[in-house]
Every structure is written in structure tokens, then in C-alpha cells.
N, CA, C and O of each residue as an XYZ file, in Angstrom:
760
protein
N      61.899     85.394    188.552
C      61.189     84.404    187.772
C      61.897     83.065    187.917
O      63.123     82.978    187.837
N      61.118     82.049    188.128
C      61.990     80.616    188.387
C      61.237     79.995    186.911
O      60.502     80.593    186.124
N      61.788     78.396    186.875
C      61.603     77.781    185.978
C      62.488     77.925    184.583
O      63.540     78.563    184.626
N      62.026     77.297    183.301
C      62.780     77.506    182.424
C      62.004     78.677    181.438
O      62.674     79.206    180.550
N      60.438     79.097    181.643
C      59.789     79.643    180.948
C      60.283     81.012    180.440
O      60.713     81.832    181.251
N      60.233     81.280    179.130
C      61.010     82.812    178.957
C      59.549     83.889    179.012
O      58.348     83.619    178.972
N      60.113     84.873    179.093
C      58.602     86.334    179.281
C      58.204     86.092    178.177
O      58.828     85.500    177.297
N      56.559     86.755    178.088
C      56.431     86.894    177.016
C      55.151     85.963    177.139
O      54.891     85.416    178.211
N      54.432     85.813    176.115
C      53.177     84.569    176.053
C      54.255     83.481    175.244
O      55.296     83.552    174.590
N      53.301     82.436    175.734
C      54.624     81.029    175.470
C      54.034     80.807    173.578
O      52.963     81.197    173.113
N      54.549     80.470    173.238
C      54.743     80.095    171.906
C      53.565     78.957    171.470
O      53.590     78.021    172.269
N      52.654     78.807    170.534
C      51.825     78.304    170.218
C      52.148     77.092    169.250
O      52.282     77.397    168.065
N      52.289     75.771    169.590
C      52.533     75.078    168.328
C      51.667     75.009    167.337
O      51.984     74.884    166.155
N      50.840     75.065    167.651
C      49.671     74.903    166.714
C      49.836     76.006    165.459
O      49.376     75.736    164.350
N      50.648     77.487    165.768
C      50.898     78.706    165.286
C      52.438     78.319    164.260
O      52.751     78.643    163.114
N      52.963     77.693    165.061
C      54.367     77.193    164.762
C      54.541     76.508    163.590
O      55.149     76.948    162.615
N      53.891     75.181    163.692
C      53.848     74.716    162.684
C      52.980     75.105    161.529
O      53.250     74.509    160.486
N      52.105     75.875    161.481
C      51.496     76.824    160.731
C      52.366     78.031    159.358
O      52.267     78.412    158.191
N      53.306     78.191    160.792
C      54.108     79.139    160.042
C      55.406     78.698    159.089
O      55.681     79.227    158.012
N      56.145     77.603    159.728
C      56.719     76.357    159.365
C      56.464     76.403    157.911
O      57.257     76.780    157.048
N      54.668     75.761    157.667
C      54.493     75.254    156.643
C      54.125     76.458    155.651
O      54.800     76.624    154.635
N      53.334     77.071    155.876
C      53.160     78.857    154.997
C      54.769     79.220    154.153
O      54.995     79.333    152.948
N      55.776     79.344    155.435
C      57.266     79.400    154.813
C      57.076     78.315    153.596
O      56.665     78.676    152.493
N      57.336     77.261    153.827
C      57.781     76.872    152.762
C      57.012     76.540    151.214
O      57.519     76.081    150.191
N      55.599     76.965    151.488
C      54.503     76.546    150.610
C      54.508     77.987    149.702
O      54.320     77.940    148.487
N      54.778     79.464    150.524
C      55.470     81.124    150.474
C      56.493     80.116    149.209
O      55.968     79.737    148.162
N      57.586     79.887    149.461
C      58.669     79.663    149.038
C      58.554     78.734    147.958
O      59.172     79.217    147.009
N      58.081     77.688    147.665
C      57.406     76.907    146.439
C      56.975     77.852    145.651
O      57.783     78.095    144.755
N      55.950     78.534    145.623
C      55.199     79.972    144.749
C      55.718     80.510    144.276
O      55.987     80.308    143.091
N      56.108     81.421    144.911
C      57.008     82.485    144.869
C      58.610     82.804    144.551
O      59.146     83.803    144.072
N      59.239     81.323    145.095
C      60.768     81.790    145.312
C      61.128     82.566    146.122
O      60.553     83.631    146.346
N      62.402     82.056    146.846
C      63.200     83.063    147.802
C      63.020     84.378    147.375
O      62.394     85.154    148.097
N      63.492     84.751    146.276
C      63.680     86.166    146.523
C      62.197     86.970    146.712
O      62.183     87.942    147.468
N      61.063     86.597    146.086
C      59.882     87.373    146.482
C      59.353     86.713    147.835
O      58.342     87.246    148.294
N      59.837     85.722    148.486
C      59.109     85.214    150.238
C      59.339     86.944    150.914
O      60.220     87.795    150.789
N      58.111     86.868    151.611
C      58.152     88.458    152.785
C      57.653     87.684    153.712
O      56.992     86.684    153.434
N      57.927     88.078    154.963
C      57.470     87.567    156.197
C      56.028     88.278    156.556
O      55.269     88.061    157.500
N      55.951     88.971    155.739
C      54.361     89.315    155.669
C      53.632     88.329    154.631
O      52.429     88.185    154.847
N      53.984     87.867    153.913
C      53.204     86.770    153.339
C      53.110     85.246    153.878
O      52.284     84.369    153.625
N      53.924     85.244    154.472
C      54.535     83.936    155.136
C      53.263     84.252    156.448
O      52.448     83.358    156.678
N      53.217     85.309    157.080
C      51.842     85.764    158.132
C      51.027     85.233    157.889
O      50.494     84.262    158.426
N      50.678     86.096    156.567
C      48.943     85.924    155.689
C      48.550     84.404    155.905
O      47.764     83.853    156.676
N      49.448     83.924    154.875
C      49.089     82.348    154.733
C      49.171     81.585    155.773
O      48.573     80.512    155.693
N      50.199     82.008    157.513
C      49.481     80.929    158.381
C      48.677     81.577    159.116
O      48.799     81.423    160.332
N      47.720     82.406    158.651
C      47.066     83.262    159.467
C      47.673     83.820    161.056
O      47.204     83.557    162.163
N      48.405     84.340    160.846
C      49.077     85.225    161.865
C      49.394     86.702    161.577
O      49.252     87.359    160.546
N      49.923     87.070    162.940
C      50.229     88.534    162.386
C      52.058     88.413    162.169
O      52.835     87.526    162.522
N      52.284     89.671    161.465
C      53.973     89.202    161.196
C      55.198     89.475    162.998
O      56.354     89.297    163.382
N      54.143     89.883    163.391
C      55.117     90.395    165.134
C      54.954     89.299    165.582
O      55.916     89.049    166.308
N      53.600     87.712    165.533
C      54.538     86.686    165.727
C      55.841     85.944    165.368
O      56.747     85.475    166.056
N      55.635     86.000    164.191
C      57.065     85.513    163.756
C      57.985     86.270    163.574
O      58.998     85.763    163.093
N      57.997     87.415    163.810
C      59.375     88.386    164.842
C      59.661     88.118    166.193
O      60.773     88.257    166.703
N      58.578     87.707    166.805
C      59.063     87.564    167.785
C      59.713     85.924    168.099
O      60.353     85.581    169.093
N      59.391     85.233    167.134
C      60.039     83.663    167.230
C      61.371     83.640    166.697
O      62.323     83.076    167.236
N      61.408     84.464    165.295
C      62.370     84.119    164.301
C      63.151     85.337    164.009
O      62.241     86.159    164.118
N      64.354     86.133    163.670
C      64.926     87.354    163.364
C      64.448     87.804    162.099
O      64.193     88.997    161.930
N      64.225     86.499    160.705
C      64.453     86.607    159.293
C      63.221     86.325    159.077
O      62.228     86.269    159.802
N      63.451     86.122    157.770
C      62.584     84.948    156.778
C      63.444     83.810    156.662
O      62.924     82.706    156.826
N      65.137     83.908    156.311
C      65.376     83.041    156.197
C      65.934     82.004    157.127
O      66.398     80.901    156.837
N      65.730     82.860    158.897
C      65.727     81.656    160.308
C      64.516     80.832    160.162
O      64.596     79.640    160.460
N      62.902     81.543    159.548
C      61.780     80.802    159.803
C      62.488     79.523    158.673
O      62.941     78.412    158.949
N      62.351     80.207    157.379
C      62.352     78.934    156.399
C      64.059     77.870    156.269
O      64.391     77.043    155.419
N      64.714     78.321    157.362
C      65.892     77.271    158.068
C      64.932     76.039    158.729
O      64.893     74.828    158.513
N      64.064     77.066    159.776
C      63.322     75.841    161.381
C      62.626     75.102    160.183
O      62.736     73.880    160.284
N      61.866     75.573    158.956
C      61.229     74.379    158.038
C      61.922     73.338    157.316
O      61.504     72.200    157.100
N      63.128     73.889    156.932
C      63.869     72.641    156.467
C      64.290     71.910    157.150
O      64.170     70.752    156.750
N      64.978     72.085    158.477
C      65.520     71.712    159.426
C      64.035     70.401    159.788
O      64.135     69.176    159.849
N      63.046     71.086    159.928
C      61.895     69.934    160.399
C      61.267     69.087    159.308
O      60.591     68.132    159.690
N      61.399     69.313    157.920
C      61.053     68.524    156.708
C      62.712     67.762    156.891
O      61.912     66.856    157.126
N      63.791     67.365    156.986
C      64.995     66.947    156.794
C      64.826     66.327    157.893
O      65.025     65.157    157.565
N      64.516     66.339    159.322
C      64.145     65.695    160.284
C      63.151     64.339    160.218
O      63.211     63.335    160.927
N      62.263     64.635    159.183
C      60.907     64.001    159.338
C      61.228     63.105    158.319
O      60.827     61.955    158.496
N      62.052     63.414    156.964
C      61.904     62.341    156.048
C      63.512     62.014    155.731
O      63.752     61.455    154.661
N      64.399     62.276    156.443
C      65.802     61.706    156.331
C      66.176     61.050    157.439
O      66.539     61.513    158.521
N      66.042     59.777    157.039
C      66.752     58.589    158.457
C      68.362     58.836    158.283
O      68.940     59.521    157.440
N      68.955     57.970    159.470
C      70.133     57.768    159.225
C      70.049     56.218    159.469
O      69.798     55.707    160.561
N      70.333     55.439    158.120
C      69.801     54.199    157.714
C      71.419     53.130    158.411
O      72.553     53.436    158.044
N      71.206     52.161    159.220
C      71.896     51.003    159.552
C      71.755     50.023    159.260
O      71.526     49.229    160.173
N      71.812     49.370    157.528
C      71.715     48.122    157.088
C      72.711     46.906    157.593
O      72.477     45.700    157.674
N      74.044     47.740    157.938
C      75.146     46.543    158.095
C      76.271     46.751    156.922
O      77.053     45.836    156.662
N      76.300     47.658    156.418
C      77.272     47.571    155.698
C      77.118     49.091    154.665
O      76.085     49.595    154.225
N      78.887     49.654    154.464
C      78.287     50.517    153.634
C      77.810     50.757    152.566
O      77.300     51.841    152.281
N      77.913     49.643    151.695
C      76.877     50.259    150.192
C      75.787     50.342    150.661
O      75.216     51.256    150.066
N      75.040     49.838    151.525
C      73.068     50.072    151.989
C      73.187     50.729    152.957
O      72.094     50.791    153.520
N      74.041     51.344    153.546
C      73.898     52.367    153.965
C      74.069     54.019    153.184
O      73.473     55.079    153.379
N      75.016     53.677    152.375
C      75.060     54.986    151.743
C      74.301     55.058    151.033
O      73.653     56.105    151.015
N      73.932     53.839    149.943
C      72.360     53.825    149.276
C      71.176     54.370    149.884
O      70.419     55.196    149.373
N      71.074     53.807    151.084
C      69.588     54.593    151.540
C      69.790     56.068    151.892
O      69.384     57.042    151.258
N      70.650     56.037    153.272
C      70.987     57.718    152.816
C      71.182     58.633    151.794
O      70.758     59.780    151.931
N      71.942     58.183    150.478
C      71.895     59.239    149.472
C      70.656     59.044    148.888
O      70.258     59.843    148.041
N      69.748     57.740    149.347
C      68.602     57.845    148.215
C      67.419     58.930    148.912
O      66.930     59.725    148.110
N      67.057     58.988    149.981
C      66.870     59.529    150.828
C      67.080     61.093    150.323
O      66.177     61.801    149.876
N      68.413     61.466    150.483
C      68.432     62.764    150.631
C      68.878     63.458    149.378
O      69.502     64.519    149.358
N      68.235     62.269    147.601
C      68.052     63.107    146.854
C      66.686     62.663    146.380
O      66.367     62.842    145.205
N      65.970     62.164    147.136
C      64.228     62.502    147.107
C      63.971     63.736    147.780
O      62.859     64.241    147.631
N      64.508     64.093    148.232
C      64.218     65.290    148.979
C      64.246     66.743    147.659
O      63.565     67.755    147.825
N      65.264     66.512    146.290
C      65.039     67.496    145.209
C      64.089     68.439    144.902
O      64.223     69.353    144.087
N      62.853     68.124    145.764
C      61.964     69.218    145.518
C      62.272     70.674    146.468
O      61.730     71.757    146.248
N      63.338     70.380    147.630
C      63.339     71.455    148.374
C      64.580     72.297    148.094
O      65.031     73.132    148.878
N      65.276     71.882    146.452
C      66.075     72.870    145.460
C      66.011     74.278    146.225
O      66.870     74.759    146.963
N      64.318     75.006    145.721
C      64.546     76.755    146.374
C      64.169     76.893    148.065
O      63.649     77.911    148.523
N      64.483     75.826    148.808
C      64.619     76.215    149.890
C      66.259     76.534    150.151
O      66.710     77.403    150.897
N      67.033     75.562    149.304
C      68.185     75.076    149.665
C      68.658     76.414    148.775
O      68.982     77.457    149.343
N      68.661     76.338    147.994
C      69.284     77.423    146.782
C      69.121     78.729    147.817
O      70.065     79.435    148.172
N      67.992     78.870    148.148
C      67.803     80.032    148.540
C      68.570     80.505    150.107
O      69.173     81.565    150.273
N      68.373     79.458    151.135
C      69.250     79.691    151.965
C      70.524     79.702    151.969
O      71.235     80.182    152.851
N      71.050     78.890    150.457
C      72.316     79.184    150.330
C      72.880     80.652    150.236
O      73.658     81.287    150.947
N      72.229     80.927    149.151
C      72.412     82.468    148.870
C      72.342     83.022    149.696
O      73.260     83.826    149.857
N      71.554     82.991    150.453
C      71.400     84.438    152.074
C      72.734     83.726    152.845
O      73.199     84.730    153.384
N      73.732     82.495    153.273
C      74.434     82.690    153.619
C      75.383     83.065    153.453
O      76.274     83.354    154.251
N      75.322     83.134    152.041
C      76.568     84.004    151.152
C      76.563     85.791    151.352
O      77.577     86.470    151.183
N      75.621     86.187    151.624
C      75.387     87.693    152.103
C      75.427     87.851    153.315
O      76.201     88.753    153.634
N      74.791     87.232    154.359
C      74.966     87.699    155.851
C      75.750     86.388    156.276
O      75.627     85.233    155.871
N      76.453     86.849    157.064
C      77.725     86.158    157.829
C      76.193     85.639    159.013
O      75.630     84.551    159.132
N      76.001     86.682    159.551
C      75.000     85.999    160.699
C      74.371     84.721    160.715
O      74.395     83.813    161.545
N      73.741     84.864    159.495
C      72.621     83.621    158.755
C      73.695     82.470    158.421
O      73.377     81.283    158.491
N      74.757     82.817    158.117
C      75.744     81.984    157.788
C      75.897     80.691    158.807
O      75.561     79.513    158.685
N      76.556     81.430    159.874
C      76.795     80.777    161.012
C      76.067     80.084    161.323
O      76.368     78.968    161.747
N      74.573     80.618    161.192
C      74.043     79.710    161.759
C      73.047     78.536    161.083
O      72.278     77.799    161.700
N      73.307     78.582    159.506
C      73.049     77.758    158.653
C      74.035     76.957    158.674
O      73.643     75.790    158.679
N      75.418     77.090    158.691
C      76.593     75.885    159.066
C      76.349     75.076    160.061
O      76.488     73.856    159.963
N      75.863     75.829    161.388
C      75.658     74.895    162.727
C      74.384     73.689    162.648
O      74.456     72.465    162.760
N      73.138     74.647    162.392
C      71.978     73.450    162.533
C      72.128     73.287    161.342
O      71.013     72.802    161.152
N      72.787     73.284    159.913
C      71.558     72.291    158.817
C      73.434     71.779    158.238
O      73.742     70.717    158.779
N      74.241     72.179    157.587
C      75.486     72.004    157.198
C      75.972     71.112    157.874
O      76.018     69.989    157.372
N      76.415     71.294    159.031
C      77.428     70.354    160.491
C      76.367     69.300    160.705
O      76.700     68.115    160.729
N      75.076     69.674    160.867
C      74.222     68.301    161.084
C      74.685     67.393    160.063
O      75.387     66.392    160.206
N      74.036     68.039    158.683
C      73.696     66.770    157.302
C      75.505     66.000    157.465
O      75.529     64.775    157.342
N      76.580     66.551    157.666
C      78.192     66.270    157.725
C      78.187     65.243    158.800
O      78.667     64.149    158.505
N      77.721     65.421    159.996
C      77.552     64.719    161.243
C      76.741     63.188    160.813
O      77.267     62.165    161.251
N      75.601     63.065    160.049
C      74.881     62.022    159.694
C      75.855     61.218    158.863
O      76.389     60.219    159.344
N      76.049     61.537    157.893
C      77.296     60.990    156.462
C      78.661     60.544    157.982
O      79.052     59.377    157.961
N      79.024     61.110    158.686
C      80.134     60.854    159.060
C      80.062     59.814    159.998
O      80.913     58.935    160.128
N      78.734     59.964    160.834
C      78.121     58.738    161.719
C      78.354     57.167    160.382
O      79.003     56.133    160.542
N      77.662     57.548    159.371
C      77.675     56.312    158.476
C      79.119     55.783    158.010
O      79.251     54.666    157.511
N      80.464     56.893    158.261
C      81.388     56.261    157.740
C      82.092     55.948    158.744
O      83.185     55.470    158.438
N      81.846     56.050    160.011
C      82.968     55.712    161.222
C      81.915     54.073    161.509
O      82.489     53.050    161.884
N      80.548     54.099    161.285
C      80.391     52.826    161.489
C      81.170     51.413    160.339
O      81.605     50.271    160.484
N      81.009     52.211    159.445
C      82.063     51.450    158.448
C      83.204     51.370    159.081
O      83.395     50.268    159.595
N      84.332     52.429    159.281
C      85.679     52.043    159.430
C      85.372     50.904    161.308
O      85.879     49.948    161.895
N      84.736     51.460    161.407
C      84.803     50.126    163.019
C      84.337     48.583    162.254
O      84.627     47.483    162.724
N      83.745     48.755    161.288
C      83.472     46.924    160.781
C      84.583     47.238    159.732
O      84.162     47.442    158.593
N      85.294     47.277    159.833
C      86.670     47.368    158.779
C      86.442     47.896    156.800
O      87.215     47.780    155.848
N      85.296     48.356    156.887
C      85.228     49.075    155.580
C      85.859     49.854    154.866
O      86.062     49.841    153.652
N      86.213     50.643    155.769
C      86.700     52.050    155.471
C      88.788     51.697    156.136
O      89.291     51.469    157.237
N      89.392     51.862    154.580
C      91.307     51.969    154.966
C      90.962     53.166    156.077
O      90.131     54.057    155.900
N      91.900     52.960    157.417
C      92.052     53.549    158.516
C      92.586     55.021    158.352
O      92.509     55.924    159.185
N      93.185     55.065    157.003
C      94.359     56.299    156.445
C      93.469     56.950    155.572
O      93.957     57.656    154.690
N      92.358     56.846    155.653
C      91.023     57.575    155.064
C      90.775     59.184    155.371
O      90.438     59.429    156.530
N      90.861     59.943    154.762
C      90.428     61.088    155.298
C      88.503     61.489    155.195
O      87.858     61.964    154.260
N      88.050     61.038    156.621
C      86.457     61.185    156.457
C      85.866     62.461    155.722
O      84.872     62.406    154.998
N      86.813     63.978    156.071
C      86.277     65.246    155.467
C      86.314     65.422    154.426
O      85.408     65.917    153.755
N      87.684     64.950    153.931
C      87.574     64.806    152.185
C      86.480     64.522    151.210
O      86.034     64.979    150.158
N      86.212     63.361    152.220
C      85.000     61.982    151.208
C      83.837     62.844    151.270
O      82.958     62.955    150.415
N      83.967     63.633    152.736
C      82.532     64.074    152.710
C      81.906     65.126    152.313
O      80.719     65.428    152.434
N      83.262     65.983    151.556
C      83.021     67.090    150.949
C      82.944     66.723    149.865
O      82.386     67.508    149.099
N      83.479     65.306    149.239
C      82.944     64.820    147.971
C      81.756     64.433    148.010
O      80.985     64.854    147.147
N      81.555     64.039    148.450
C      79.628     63.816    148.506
C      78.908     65.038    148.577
O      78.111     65.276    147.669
N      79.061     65.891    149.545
C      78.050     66.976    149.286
C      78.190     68.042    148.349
O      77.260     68.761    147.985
N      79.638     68.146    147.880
C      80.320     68.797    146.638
C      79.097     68.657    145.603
O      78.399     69.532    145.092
N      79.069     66.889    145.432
C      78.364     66.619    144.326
C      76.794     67.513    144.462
O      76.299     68.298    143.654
N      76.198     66.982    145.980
C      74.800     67.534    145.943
C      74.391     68.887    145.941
O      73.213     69.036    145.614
N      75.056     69.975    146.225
C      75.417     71.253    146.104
C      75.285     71.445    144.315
O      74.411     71.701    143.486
N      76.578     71.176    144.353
C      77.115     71.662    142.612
C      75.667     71.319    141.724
O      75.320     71.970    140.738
N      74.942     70.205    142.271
C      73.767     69.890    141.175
C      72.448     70.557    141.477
O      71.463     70.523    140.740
N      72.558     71.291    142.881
C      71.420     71.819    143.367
C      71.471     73.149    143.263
O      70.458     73.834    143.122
N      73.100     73.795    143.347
C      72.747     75.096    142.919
C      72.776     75.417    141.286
O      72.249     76.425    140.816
N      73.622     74.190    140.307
C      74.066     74.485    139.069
C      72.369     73.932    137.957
O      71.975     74.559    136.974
N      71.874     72.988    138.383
C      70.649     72.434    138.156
C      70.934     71.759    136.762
O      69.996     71.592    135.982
N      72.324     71.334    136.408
C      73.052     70.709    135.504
C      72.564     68.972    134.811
O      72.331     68.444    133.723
N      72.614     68.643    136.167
C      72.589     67.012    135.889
C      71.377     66.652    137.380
O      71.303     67.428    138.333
N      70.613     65.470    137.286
C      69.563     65.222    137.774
C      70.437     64.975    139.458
O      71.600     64.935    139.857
N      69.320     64.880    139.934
C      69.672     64.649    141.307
C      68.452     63.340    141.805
O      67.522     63.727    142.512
N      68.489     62.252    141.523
C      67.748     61.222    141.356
C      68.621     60.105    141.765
O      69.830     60.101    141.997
N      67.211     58.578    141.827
C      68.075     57.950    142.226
C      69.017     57.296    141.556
O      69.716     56.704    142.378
N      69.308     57.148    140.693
C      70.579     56.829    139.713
C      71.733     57.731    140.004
O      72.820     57.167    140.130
N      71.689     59.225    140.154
C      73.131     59.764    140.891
C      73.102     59.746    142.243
O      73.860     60.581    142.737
N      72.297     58.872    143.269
C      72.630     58.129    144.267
C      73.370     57.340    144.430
O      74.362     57.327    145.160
N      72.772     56.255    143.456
C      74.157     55.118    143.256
C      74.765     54.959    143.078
O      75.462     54.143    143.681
N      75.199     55.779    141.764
C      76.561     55.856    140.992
C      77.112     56.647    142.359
O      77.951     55.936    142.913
N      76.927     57.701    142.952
C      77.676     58.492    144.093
C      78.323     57.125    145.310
O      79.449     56.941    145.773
N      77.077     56.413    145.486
C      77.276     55.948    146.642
C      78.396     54.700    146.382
O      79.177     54.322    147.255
N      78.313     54.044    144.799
C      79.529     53.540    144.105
C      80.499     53.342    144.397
O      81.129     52.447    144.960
N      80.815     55.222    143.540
C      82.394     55.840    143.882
C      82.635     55.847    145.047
O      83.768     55.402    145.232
N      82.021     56.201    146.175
C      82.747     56.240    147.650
C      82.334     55.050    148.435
O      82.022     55.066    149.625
N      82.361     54.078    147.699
C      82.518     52.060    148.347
C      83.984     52.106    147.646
O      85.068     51.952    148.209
N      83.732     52.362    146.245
C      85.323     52.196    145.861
C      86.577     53.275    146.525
O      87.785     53.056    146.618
N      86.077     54.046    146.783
C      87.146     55.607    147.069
C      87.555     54.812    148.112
O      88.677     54.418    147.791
N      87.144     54.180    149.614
C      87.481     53.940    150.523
C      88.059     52.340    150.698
O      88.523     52.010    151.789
N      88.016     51.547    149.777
C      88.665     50.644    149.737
C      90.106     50.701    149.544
O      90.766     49.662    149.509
């Protein structure tokens, strides 16, 4: 066999994004723990041996959905400076609060399977870390950021915060604890 094509009938986008959206609309309803990949079928009208044969889980399909809702409505914003940059990014990615039981929920499954783990650290964890860290090395190159800064620290303080409020459901996740967040780490790095 030449080319890059794998066996098999090739993959349908039209099916894809179907299933994409079923996952996560499944997951709004219902909640993680009752999503079945037989319901997640039903609703994009498919059978469930397609999305076995795309995805291992439920919770690889409803990863590829967050992964493509976090794609579609989270920029990585270059105003020129970091308070408007961290402003738009954190404002950004706590409008996103409605996808709580996607997030909650994939959290939890990486806390049980190591597998899912791994690979929730690589595409959605190391990405969202990679964006925040793009925004603070453009700072320390326009002299924002003290050079003796530790970037992982800051950036486990930032997502510390969005975590702790997304799995604890304590204090709002809006844009007012954007700012105040994005605040503290203009001041943290001075």
C-alpha cells in the first residue's frame, strides 16, 4: 500500500463532527458519568463501531471535542503587553465555564486510567501550559517579566486557580476572577 491512507474506509467528516458534537451535547444532559458511547451513536446518528473504530473511549471522543471547542474559541491574544494579554486570555478561557462537566469529567477519568492520563496531559494540559507560556516569554523578551522568574511556578498558579474552581465549584469563574488573576501575576512578575 503506498500513500499516507490507513485501511479501512476513510473517515467521514461530516460523521466526525457529528459525533464531536452528540459527545458533548451526551455530556451537557447527562453528565460524565451516565455518557455511553452508545448514546453518543444514537444522537449523531451512527452506529457505535464507528466511533470504536475512530476513538478507544468515550472519554478520547469527548477529549477530540474539547480539544476542537478550545481550538475554535480560545485565541492566543498579542496586545503588546502583559496585562492585555493575560486579560484576554484568562477572559477567554473563563468564558469557556460552561464546559465545567467536560473538564470535571475528563479530569476524573485521568485520575483512574493512567492511559487516558497521558494522553489528556499531552493534547489538552501541555497545550493550554504551552499557550500561557508563549504569553509569558513574549513578556520576558519586552522586559516584563524579572529574568529570575520561574515560568512553571506562575503557571501552575494560574491554572491551580482554574482547576481548584472548576473542580471545587467554590468561587465563580467569571470575568472578575480573570482580572483579579491576571492582576496578581502583572504584580507576581515584577
Amino acid at each position: 500500500m503506498t500513500g499516507d491512507r490507513r485501511p479501512g474506509r476513510p473517515r467521514s467528516e461530516t460523521a466526525h463532527r457529528a459525533i464531536l458534537a452528540a459527545a458533548l451535547d451526551e455530556l451537557k444532559e447527562r453528565g460524565y458519568a451516565a455518557l455511553t458511547v452508545e448514546g453518543i451513536a444514537a444522537r449523531a446518528g451512527v452506529g457505535k463501531q464507528t466511533i470504536y473504530r475512530w476513538w478507544p473511549s468515550k472519554a478520547d471522543v469527548v477529549l477530540d471535542a474539547l480539544l476542537d471547542v478550545t481550538e475554535q474559541r480560545i485565541t492566543v491574544p498579542d496586545e503588546g503587553s502583559l496585562p492585555a494579554d493575560l486579560l484576554g486570555f484568562l477572559g477567554e478561557t473563563f468564558r469557556q465555564r460552561g464546559q465545567r462537566p467536560v473538564l470535571v469529567g475528563l479530569m476524573a477519568q485521568a485520575l483512574l486510567d493512567p492511559v487516558f492520563a497521558t494522553a489528556f496531559k499531552e493534547r489538552f494540559l501541555f497545550r493550554r501550559r504551552a499557550v500561557l507560556r508563549q504569553i509569558l516569554d513574549r513578556a520576558t523578551a519586552r522586559g516584563e517579566v524579572a529574568p529570575e522568574l520561574d515560568p512553571e511556578l506562575l503557571i501552575d498558579v494560574v491554572y491551580g486557580v482554574l482547576w481548584y474552581r472548576l473542580l471545587l465549584d467554590h468561587a465563580p469563574l467569571d470575568d472578575e476572577a480573570g482580572r483579579r488573576l491576571a492582576d496578581l501575576v502583572v504584580r507576581a512578575v515584577r
